[in-house]
Backbone bond lengths (Angstrom), bond angles and torsions (degrees), N, CA, C in turn:
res aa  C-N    CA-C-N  psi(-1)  N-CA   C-N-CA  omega(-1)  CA-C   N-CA-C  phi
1 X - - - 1.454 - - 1.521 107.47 -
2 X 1.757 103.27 108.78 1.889 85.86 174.33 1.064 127.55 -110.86
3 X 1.265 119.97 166.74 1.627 138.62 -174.64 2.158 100.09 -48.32
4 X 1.213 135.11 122.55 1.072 117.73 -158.43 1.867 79.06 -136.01
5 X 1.040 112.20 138.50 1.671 115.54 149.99 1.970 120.45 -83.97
6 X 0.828 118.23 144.62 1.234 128.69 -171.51 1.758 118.31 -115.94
7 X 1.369 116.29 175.04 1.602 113.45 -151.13 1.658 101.45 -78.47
8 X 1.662 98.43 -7.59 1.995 94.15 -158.28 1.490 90.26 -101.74
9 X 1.811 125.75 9.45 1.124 104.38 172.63 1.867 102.20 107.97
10 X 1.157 82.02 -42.24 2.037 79.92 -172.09 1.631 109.81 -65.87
11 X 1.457 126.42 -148.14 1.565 136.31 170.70 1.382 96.57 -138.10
12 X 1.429 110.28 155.53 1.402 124.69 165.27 1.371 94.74 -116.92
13 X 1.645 92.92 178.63 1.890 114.60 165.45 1.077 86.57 -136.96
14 X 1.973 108.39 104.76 1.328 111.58 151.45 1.437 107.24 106.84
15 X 1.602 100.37 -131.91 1.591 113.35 168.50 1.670 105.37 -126.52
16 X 1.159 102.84 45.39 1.812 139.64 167.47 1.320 115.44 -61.54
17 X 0.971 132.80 148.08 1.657 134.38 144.57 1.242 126.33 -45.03
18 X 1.626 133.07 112.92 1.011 113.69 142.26 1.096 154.33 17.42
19 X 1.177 130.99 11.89 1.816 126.80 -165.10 1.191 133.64 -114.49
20 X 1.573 108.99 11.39 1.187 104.87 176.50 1.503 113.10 -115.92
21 X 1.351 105.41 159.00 1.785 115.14 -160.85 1.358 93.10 -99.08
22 X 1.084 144.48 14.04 1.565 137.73 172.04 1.656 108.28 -175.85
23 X 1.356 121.52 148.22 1.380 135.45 169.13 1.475 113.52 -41.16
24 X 1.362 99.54 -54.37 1.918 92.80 -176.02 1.326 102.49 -82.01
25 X 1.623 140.07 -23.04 1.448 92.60 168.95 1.780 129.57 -95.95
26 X 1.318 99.93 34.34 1.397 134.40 -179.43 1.714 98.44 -75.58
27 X 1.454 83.80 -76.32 1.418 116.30 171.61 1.635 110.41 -39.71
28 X 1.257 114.50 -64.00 1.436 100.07 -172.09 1.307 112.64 -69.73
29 X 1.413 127.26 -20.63 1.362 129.13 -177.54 1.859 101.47 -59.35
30 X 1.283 97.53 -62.06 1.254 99.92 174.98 1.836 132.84 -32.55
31 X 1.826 100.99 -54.27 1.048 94.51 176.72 1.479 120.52 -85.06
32 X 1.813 125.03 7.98 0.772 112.08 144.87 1.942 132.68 -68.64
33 X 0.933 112.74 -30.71 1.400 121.00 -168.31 1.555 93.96 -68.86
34 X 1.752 135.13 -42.35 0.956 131.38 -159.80 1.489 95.87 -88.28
35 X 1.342 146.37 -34.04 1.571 150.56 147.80 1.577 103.57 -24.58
36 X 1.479 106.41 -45.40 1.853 107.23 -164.36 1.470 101.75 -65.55
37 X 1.231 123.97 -19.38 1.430 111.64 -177.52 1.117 115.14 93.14
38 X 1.535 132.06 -16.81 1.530 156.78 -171.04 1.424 119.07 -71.57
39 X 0.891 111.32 -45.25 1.351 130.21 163.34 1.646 126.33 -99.80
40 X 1.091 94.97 102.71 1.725 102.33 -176.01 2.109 111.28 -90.29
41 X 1.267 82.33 134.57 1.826 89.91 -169.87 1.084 104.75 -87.08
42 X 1.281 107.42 150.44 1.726 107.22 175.34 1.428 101.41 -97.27
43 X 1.763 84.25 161.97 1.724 101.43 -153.00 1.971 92.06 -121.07
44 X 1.227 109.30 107.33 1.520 111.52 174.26 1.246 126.10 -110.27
45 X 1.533 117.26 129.52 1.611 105.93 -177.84 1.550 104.68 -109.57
46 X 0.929 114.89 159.64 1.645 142.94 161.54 1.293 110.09 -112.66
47 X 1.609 103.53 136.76 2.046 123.42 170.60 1.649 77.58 -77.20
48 X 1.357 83.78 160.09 2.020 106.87 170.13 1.255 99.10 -89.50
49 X 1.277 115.58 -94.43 1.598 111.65 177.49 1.016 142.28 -30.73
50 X 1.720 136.70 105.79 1.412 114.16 -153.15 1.454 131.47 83.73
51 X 1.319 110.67 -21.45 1.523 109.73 160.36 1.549 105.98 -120.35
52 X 1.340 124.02 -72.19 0.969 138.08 -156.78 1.442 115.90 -66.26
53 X 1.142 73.58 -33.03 1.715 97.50 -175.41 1.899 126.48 -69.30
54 X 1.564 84.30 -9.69 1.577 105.37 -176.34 1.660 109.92 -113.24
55 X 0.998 106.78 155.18 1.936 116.97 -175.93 1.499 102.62 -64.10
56 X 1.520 130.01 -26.50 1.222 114.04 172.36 1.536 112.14 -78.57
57 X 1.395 109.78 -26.85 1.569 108.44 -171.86 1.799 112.27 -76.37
58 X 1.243 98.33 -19.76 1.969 100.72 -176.29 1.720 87.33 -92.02
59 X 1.522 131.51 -17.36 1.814 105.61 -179.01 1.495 80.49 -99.55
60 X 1.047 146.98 44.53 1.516 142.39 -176.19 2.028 95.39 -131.79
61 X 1.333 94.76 -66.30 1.640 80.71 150.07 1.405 152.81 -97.43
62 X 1.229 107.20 23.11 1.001 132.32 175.18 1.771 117.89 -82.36
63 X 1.425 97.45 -51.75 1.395 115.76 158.65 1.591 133.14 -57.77
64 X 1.884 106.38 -23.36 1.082 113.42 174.78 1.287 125.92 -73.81
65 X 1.295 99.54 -18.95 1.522 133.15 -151.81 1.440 102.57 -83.52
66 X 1.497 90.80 -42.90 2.093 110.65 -158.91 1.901 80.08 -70.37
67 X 1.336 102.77 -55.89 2.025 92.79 -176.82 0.852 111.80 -60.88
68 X 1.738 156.50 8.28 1.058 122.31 169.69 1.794 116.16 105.81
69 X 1.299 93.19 -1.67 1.698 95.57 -162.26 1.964 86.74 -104.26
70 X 1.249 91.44 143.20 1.354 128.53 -177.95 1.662 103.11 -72.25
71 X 1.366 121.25 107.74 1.458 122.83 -166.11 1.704 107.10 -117.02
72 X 1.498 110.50 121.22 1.486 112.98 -179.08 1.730 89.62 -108.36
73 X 1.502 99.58 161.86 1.798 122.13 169.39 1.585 89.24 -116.91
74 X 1.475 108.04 115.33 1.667 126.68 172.61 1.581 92.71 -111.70
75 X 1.482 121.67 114.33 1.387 124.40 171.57 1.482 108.94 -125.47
76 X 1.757 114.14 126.76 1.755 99.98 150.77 1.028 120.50 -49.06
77 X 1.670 137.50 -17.64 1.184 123.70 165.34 1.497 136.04 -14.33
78 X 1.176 136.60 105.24 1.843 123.95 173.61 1.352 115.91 -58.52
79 X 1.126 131.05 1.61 1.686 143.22 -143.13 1.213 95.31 -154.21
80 X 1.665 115.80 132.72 1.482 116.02 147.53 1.340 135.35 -86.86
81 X 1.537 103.09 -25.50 1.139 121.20 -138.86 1.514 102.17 -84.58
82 X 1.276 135.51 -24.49 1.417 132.84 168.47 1.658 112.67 -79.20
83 X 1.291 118.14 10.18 1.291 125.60 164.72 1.503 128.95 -95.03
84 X 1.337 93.81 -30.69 1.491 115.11 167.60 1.575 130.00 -31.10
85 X 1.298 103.44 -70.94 1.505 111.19 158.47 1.657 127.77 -5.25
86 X 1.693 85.12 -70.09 1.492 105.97 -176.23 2.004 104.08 -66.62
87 X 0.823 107.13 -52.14 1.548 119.86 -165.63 1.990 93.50 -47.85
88 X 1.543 100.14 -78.64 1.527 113.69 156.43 1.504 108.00 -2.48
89 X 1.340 113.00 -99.20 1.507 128.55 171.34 1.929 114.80 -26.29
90 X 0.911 97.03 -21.39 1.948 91.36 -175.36 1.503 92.22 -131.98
91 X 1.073 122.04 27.36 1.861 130.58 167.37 1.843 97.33 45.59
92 X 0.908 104.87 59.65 1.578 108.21 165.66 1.621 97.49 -110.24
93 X 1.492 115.42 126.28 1.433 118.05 175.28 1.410 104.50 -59.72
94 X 1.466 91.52 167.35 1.645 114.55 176.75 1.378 104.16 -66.53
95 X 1.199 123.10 -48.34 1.835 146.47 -156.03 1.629 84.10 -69.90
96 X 1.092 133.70 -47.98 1.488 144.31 169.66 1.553 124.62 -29.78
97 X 1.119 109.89 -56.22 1.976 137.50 176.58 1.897 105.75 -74.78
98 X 1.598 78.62 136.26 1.455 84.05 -165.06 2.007 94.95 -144.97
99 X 1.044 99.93 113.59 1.559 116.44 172.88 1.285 105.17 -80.28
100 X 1.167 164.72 -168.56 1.274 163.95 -110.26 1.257 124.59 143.84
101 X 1.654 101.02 -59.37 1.666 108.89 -150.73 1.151 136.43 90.08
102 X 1.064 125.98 -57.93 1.564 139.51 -177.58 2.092 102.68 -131.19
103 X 1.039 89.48 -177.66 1.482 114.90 -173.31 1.528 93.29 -98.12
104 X 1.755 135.35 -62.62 1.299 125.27 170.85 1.587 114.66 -35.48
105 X 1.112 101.96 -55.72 1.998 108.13 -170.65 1.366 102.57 -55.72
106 X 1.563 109.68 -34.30 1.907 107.22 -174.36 1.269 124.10 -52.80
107 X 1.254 94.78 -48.47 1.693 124.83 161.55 1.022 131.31 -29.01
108 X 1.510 105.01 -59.29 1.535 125.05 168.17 1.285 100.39 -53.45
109 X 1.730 117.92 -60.86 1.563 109.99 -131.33 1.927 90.09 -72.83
110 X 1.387 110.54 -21.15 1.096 115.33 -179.29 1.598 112.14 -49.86
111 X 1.378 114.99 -74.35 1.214 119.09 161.88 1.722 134.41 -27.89
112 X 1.421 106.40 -46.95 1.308 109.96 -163.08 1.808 82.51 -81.92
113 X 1.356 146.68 -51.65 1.302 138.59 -177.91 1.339 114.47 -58.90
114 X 1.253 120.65 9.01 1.638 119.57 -179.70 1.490 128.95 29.84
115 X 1.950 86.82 51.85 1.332 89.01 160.05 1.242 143.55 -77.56
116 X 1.408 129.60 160.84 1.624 121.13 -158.24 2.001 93.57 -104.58
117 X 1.190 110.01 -38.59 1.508 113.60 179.13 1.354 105.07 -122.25
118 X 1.572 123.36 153.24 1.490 120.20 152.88 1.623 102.11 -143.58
119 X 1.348 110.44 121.92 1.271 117.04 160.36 1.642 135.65 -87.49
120 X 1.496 106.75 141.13 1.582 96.86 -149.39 1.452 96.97 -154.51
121 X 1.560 116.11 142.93 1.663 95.85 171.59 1.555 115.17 -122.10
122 X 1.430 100.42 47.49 1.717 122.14 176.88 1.747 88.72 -116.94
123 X 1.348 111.19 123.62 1.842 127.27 173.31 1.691 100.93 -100.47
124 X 1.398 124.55 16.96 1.154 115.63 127.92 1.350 141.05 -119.85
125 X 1.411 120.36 14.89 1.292 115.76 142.89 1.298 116.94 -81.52
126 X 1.141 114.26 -21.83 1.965 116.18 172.59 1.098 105.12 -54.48
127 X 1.540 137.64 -51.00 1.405 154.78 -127.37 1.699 83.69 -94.96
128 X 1.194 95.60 -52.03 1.634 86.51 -164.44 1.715 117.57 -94.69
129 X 1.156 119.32 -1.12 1.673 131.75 154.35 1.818 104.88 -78.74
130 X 1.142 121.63 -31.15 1.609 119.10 149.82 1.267 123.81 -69.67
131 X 2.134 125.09 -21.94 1.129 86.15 170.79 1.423 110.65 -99.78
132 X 1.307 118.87 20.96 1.376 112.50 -177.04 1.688 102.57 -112.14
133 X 1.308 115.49 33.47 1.525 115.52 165.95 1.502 105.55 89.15
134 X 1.664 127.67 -13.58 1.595 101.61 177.75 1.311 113.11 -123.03
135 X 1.195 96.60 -171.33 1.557 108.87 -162.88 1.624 115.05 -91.93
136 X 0.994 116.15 104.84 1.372 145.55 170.88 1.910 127.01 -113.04
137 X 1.754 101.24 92.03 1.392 128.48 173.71 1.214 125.20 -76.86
138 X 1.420 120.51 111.24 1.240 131.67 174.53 1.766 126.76 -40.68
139 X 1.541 122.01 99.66 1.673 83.10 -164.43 1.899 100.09 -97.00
């Protein structure tokens, strides 16, 4: 959810009210509310290959980013480290990127990070993050 300025001059948080007289105390409101524990962020992953890896997939997280949503890189990749770059470049932490190995392990790591979305352009890791209850988007 981001800090947004509005037409009367003030800042919002989000799709908020109006009420604040400057960005940072927009801002700090914000990172208080997200401190309170009250508001839980969503947690989104992206495949590397095929998503991320493409100009729609970095303004895809790029955009996720601008809301506020918490963005992981879930790759079958065996390797992180040639992913990095990209992650770097759109301020996604290192601690963030997650190599795998396989397409089963992705799955997992998906699961065990409690992600709420993962975008991917393999329709069988989708298939099977649907049959295990989550949400998995075709990109």
């Amino acid at each position: 959810m981001p800090v947004l300025k509005c037409s009367n001059g003030k800042w919002r948080i989000g799709s908020g009210a109006c009420i604040y007289d400057t960005k940072e105390k927009a801002t700090k409101a914000y990172q208080a509310i997200l401190a309170s524990g009250k508001f839980a962020v969503e947690r989104v992953s992206l495949d590397y290959d095929g998503v991320l890896s493409t100009d729609k997939g970095k303004e895809k997280a790029k955009q996720l980013i601008s809301e506020g949503v918490t963005v992981y890189v879930v790759s079958a990749r065996r390797d992180k480290e040639s992913m990095l770059g990209v992650a770097r470049e759109l301020g996604i932490p290192v601690s963030r990127v997650h190599a795998t190995g396989s397409n089963k392990a992705k799955v997992e790591k998906i699961k065990n990070l409690n992600i709420d979305t993962h975008y991917d352009d393999n329709l069988e890791v989708i298939n099977e993050l649907k049959n295990i209850n989550l949400k998995g988007l075709k990109f």
